[in-house]
C-alpha positions, 0 to 999 in steps of 0.5 A: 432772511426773508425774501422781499416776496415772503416779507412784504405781504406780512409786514404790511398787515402788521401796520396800524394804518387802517386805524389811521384810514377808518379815524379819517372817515369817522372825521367825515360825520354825515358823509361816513355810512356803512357804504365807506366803511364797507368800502374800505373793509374790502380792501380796494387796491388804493388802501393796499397801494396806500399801506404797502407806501407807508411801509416801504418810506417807514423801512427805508427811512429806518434802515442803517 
């Protein structure tokens, strides 16, 4: 079993939320430039902030 620390940098990557991030921007027409997704490709700490969120509610949500 993996520790927390080993585990958590993995799963995280392995989550299709950036589809999710970069559909919401395309949702933005004019206002998407290559700014934002340059942005966004550079991993700000908010967007890890948002995936590592996302992945702890979906682990708990599913743990028996």
């Amino acid at each position: 079993m993996p520790t927390l620390e080993n585990w958590l940098p993995i799963s995280v990557v392995t989550m299709g939320l950036n589809i999710v991030i970069v559909s919401g921007i395309m949702d933005l027409r004019e206002l998407a430039t290559k700014k934002v997704y340059d942005w966004v490709a550079g991993n700000p700490k908010i967007i890890d902030s948002c995936y590592l969120i996302v992945r702890l509610l979906d682990d708990i949500a599913t743990f028996k």
